[in-house]
Jmol script that loads the backbone (N, CA, C; Angstrom):
load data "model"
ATOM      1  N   UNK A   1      48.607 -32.134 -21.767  1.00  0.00           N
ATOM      2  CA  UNK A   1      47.436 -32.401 -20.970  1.00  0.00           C
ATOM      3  C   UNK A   1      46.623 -33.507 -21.614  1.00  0.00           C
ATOM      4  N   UNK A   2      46.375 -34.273 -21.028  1.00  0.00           N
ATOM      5  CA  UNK A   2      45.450 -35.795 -21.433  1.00  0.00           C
ATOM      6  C   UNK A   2      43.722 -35.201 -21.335  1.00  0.00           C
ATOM      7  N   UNK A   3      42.744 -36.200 -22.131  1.00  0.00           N
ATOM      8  CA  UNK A   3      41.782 -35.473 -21.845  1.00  0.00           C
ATOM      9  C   UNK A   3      41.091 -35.104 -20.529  1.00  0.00           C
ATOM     10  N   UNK A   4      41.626 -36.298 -19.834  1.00  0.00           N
ATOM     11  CA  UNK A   4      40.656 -35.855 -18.520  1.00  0.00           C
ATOM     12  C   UNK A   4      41.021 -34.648 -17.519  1.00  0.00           C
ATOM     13  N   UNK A   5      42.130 -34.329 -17.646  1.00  0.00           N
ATOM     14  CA  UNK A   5      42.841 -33.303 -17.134  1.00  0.00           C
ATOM     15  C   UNK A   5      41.733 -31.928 -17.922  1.00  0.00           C
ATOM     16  N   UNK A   6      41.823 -31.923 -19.265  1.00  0.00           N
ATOM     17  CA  UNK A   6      40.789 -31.013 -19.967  1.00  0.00           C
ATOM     18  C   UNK A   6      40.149 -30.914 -19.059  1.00  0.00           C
ATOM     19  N   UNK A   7      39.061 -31.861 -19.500  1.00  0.00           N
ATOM     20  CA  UNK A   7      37.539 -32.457 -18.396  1.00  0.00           C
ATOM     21  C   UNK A   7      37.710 -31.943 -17.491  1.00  0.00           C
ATOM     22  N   UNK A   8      38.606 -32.100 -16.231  1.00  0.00           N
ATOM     23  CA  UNK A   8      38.762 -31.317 -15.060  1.00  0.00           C
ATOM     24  C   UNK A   8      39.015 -30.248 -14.628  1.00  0.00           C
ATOM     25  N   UNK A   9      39.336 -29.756 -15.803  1.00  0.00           N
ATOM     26  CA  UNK A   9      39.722 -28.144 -15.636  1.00  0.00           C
ATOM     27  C   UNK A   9      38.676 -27.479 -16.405  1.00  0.00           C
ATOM     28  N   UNK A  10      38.188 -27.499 -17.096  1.00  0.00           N
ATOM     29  CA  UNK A  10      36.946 -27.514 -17.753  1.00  0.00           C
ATOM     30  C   UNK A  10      35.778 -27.102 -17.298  1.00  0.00           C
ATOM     31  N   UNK A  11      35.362 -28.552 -16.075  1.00  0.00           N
ATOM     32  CA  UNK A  11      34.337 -28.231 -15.261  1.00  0.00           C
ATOM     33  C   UNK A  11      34.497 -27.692 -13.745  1.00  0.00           C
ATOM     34  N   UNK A  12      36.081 -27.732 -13.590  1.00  0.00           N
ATOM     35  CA  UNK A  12      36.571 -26.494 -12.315  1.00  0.00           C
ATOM     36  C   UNK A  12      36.240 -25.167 -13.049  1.00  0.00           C
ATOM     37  N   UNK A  13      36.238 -24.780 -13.991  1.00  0.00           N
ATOM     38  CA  UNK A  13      35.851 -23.880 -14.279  1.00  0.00           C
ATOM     39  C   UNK A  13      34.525 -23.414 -14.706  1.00  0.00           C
ATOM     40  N   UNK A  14      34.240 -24.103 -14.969  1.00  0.00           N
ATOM     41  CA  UNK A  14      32.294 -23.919 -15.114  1.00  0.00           C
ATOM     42  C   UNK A  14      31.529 -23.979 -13.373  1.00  0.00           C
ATOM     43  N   UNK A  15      32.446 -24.747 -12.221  1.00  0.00           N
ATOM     44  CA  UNK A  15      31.970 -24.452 -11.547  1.00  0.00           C
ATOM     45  C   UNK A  15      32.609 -23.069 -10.690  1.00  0.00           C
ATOM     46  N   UNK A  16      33.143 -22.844 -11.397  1.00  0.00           N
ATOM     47  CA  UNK A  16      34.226 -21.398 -10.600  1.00  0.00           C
ATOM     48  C   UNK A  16      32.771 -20.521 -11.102  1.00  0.00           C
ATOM     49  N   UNK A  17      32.574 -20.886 -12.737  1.00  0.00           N
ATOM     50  CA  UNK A  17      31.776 -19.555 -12.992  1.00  0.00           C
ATOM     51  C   UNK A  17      29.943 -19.444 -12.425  1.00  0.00           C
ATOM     52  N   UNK A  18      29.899 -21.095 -12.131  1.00  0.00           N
ATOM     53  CA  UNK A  18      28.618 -21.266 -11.414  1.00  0.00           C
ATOM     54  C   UNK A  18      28.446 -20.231  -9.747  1.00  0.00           C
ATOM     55  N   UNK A  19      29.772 -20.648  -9.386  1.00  0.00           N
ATOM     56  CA  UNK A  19      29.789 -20.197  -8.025  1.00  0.00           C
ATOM     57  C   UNK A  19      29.662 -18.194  -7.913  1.00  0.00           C
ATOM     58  N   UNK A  20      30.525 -18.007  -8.962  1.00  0.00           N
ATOM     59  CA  UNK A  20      30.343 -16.690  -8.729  1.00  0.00           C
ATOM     60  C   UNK A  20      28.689 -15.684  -9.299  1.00  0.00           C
ATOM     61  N   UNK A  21      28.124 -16.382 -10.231  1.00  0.00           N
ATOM     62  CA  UNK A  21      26.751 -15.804 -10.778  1.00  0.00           C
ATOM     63  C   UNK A  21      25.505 -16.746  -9.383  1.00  0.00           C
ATOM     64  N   UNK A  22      25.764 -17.602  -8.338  1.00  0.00           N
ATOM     65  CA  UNK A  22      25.777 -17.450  -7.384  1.00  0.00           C
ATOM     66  C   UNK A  22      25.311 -16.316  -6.510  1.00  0.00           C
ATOM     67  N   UNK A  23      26.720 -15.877  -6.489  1.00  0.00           N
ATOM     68  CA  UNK A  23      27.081 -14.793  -5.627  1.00  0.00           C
ATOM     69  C   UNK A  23      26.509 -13.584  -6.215  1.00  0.00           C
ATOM     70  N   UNK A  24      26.312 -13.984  -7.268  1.00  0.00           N
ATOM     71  CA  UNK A  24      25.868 -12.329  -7.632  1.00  0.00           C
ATOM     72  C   UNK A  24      24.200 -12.240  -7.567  1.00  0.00           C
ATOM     73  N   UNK A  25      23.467 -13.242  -7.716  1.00  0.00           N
ATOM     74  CA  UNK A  25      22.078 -13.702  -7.636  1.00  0.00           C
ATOM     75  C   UNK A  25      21.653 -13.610  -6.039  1.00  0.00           C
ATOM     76  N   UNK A  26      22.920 -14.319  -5.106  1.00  0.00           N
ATOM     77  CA  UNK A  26      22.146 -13.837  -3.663  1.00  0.00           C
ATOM     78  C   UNK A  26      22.329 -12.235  -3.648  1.00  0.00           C
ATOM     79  N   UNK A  27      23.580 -11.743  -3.811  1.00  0.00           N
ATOM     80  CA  UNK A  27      23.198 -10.198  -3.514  1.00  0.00           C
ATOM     81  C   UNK A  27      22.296  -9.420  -4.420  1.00  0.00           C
ATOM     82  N   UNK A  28      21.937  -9.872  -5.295  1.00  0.00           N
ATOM     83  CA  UNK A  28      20.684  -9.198  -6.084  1.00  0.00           C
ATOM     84  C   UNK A  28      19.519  -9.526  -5.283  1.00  0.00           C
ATOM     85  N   UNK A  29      19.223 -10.941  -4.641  1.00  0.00           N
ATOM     86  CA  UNK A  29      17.863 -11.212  -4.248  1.00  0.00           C
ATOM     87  C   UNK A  29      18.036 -10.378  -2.538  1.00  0.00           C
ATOM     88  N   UNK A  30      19.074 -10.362  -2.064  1.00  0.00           N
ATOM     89  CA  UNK A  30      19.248  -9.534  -0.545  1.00  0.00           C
ATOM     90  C   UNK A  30      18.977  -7.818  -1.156  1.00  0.00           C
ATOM     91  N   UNK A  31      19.262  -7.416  -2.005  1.00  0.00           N
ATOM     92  CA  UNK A  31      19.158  -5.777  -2.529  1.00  0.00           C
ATOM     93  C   UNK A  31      17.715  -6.222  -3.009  1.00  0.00           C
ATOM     94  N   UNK A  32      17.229  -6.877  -3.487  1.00  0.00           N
ATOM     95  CA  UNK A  32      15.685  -6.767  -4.214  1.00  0.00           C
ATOM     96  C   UNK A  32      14.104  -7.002  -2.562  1.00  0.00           C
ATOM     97  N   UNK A  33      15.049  -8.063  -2.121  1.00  0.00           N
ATOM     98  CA  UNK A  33      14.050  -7.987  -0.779  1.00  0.00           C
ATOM     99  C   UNK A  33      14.097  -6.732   0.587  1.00  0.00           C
ATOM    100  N   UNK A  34      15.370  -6.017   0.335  1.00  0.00           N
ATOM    101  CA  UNK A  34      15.284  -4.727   1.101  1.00  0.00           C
ATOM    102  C   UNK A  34      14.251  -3.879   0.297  1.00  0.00           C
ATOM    103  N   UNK A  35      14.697  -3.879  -0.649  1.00  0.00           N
ATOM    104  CA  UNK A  35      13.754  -2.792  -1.397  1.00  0.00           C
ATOM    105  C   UNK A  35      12.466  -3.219  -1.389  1.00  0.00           C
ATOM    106  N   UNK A  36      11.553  -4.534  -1.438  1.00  0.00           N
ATOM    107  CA  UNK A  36      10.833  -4.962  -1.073  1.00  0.00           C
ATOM    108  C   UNK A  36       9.792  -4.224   0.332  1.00  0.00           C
ATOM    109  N   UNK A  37      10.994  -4.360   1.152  1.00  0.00           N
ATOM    110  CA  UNK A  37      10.709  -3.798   2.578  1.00  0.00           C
ATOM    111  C   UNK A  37      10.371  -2.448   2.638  1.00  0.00           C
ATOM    112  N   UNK A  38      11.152  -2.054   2.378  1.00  0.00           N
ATOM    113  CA  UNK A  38      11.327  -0.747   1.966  1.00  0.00           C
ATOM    114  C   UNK A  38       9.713   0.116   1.204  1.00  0.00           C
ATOM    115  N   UNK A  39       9.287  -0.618  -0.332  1.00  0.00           N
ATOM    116  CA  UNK A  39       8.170  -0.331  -0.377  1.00  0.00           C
ATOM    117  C   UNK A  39       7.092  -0.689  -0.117  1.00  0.00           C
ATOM    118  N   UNK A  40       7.089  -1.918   1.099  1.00  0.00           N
ATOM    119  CA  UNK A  40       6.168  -1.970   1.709  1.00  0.00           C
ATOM    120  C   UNK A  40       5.617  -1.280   2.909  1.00  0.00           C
ATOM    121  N   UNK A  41       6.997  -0.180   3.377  1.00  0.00           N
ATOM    122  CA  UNK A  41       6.952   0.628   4.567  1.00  0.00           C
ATOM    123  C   UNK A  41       6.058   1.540   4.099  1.00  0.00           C
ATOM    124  N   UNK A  42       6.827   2.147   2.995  1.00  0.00           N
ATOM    125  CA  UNK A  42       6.298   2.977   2.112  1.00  0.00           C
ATOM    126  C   UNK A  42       4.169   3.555   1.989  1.00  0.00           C
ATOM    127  N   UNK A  43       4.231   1.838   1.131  1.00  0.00           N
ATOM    128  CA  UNK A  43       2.960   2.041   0.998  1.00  0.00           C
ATOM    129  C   UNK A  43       2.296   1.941   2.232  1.00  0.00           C
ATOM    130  N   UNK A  44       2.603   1.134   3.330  1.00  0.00           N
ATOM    131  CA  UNK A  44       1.895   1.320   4.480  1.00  0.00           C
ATOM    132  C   UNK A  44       1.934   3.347   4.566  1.00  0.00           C
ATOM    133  N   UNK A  45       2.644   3.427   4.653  1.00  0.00           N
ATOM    134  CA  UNK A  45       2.557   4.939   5.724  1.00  0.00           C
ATOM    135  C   UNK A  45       1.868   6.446   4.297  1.00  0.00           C
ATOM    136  N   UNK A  46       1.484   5.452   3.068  1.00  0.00           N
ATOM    137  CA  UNK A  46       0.765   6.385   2.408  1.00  0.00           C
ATOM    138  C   UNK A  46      -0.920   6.024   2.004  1.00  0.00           C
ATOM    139  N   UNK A  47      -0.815   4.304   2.784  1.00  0.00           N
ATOM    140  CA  UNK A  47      -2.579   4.353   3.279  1.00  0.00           C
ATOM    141  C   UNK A  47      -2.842   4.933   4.274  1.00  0.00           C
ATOM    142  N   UNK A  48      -2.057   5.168   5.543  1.00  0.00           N
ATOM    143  CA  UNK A  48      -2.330   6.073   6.412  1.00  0.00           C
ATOM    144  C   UNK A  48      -2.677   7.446   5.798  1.00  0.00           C
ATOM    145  N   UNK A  49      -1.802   7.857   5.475  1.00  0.00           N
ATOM    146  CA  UNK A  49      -2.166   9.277   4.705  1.00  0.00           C
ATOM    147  C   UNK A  49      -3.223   8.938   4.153  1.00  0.00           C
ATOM    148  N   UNK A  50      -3.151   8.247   3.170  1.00  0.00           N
ATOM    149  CA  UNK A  50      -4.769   8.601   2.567  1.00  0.00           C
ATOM    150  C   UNK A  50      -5.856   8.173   3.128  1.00  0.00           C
ATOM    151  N   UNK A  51      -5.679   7.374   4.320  1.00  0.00           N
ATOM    152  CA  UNK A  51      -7.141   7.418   5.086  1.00  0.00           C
ATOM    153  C   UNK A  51      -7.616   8.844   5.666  1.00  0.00           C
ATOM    154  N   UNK A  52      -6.421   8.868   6.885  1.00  0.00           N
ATOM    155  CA  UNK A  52      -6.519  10.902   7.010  1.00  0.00           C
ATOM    156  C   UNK A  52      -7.234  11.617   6.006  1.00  0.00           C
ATOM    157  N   UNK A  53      -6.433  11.887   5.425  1.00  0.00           N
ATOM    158  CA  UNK A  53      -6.835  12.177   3.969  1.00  0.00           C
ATOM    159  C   UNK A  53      -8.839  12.566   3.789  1.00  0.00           C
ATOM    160  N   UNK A  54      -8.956  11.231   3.854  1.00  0.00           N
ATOM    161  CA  UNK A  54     -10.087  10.904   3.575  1.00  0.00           C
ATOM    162  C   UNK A  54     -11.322  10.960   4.743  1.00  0.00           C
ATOM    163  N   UNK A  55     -11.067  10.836   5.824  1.00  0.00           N
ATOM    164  CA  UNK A  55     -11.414  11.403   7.303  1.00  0.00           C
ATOM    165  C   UNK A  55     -11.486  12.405   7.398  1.00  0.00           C
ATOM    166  N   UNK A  56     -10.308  13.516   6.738  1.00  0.00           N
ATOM    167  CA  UNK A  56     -10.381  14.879   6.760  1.00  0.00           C
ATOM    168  C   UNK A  56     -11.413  15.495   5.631  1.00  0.00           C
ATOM    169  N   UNK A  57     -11.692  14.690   4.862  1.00  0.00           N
ATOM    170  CA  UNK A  57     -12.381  15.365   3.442  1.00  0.00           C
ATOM    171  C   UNK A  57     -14.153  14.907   4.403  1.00  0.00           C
ATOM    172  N   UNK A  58     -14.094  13.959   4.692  1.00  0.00           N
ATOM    173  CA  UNK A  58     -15.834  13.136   5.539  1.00  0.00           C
ATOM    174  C   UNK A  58     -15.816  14.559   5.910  1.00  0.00           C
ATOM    175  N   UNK A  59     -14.665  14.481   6.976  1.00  0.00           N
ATOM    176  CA  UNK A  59     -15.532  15.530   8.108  1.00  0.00           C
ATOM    177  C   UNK A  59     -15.957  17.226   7.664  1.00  0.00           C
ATOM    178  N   UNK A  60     -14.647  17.470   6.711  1.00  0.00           N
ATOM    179  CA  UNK A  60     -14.749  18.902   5.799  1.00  0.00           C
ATOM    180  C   UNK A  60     -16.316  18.975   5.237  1.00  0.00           C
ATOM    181  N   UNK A  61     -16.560  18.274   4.300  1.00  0.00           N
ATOM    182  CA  UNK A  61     -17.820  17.668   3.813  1.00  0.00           C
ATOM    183  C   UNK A  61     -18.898  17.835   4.740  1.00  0.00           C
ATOM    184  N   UNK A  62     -18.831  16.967   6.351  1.00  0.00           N
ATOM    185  CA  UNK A  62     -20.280  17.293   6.780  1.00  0.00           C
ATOM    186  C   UNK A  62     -20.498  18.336   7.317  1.00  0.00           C
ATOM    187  N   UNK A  63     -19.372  19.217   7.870  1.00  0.00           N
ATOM    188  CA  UNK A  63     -18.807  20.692   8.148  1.00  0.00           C
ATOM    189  C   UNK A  63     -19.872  21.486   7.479  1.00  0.00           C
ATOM    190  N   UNK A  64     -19.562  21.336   6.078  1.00  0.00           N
ATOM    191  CA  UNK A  64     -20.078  22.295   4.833  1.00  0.00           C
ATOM    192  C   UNK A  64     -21.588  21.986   4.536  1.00  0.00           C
ATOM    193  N   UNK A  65     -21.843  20.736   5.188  1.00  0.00           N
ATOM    194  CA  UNK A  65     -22.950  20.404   4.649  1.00  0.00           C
ATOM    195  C   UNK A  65     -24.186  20.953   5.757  1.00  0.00           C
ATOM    196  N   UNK A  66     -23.087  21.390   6.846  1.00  0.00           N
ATOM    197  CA  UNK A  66     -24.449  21.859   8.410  1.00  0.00           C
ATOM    198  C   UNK A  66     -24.523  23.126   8.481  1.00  0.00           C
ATOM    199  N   UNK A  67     -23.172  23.616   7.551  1.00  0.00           N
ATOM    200  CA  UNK A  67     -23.575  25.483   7.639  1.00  0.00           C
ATOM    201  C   UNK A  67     -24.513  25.414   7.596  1.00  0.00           C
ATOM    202  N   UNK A  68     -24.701  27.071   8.094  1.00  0.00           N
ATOM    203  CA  UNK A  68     -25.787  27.101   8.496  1.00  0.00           C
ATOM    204  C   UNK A  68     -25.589  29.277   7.597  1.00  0.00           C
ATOM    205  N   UNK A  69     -26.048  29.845   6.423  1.00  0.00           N
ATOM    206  CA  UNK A  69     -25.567  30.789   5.914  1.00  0.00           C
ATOM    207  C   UNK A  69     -26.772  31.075   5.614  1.00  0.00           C
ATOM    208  N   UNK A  70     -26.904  32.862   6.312  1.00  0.00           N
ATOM    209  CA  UNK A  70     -28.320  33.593   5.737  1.00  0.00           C
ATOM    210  C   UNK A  70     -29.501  33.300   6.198  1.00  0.00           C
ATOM    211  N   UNK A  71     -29.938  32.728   7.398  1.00  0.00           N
ATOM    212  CA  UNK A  71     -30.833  31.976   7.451  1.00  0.00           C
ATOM    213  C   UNK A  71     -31.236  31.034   6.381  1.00  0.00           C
ATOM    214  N   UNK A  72     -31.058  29.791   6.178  1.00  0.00           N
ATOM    215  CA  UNK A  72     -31.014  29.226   5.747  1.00  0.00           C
ATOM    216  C   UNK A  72     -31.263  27.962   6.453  1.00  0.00           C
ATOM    217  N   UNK A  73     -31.899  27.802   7.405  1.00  0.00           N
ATOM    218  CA  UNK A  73     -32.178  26.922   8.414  1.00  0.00           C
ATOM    219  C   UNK A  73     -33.130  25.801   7.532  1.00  0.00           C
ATOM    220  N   UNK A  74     -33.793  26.080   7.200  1.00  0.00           N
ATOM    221  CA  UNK A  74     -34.716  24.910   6.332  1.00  0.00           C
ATOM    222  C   UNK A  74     -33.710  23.718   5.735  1.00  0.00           C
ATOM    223  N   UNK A  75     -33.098  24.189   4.695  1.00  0.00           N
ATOM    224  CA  UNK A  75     -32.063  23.227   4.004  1.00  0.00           C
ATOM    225  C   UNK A  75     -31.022  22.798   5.035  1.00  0.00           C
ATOM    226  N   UNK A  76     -30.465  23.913   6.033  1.00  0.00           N
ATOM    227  CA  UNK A  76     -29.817  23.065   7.307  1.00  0.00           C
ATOM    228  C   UNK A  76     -30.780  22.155   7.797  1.00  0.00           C
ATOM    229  N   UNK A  77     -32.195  22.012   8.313  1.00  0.00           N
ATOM    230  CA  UNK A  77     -32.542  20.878   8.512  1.00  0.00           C
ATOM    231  C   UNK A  77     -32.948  19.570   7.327  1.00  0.00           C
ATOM    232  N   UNK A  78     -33.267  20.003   6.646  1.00  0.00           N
ATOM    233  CA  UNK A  78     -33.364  18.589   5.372  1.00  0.00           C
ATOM    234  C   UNK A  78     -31.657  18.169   5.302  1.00  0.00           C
ATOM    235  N   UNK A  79     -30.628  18.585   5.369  1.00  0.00           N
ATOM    236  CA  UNK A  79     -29.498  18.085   5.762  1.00  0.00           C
ATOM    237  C   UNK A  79     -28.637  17.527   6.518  1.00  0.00           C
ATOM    238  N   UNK A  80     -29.418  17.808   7.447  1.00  0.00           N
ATOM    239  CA  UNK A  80     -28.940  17.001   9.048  1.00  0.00           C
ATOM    240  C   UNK A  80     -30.099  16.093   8.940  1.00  0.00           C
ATOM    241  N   UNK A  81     -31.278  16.085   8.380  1.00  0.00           N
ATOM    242  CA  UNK A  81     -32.384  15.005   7.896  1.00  0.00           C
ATOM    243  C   UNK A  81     -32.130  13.707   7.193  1.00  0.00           C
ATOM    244  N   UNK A  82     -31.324  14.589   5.836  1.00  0.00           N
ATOM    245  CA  UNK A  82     -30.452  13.239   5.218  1.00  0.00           C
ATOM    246  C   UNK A  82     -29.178  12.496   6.089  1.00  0.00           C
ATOM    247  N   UNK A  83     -28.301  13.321   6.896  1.00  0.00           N
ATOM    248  CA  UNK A  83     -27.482  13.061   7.594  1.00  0.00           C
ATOM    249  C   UNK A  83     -27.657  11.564   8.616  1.00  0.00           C
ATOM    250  N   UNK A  84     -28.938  12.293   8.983  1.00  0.00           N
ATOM    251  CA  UNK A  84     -29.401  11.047  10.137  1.00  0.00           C
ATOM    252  C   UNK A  84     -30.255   9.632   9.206  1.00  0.00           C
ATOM    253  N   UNK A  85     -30.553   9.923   8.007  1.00  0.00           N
ATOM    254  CA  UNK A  85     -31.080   9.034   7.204  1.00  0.00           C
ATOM    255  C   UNK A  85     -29.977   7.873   6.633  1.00  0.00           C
ATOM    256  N   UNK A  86     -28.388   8.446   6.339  1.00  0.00           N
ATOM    257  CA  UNK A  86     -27.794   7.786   6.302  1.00  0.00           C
ATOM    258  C   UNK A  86     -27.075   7.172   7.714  1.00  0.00           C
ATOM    259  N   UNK A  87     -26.876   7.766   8.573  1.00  0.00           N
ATOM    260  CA  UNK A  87     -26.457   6.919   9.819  1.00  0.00           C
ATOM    261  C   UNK A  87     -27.447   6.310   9.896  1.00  0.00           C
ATOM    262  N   UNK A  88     -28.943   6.442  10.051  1.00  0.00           N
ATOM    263  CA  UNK A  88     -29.557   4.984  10.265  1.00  0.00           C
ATOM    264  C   UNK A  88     -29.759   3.604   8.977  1.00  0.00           C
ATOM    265  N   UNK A  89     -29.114   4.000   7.859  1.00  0.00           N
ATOM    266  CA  UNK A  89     -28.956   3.201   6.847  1.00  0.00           C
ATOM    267  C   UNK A  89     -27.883   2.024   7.176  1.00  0.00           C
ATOM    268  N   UNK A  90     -26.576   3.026   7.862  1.00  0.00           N
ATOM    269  CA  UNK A  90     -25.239   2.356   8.451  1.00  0.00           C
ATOM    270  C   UNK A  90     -25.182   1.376   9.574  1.00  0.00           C
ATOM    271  N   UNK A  91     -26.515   2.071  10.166  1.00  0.00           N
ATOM    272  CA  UNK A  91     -26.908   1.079  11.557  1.00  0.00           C
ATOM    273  C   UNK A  91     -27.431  -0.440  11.272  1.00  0.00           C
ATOM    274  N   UNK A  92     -28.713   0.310  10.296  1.00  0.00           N
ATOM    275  CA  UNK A  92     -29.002  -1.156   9.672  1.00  0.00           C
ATOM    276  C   UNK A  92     -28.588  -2.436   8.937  1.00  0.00           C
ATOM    277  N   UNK A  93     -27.246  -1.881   8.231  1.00  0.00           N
ATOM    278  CA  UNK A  93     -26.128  -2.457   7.361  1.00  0.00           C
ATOM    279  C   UNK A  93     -25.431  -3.158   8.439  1.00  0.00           C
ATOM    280  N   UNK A  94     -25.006  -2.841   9.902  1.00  0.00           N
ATOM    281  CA  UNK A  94     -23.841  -3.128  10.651  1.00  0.00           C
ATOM    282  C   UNK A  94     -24.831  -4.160  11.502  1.00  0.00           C
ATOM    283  N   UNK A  95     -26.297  -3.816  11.564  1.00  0.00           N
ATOM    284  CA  UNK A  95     -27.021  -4.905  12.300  1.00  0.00           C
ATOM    285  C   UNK A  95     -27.538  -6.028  11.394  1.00  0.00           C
ATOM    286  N   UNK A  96     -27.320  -6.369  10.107  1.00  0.00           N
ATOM    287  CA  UNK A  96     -27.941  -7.060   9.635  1.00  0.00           C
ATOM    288  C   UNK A  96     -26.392  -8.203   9.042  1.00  0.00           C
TER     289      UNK A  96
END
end "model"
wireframe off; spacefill off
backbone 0.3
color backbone group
């Protein structure tokens, strides 16, 4: 074999081995962008949950906060007092 024959077989082979780490780099980046997808489904459908979540705890919360136990009507009204003190806080925030 003369050198250029080397040379040519040489860099047929460096590009044999280019081509195949290639191949192995697109199917890593096609498996890395599913999974991608994948936990972006994910986290979408566990901010849902935790908004629920969190909708369910508001409303539990003002639930507990309007009992009404023992006569106890006084503090039920200073509570539905504060109640309406913050919705008109929210009003003013959303109008300004």
């Amino acid at each position: 074999m003369n050198s250029d024959e080397k040379v040519l077989n040489l860099f047929t082979t460096r590009l044999r081995e280019l081509i195949l780490h290639y191949q192995e780099l697109k199917s890593r980046c096609a498996t890395l962008q599913k999974q991608i997808v994948e936990l972006q489904d994910e986290n979408e459908r566990l901010k849902e949950q935790l908004n629920k979540a969190g909708n369910e705890y508001t409303r539990l919360k003002t639930a507990k906060m309007i009992t009404i136990t023992d006569g106890d009507i006084d503090t039920a009204k200073e509570k539905i007092a504060k109640l309406i003190r913050d919705v008109d806080k929210c009003i003013t925030m959303i109008n300004e």
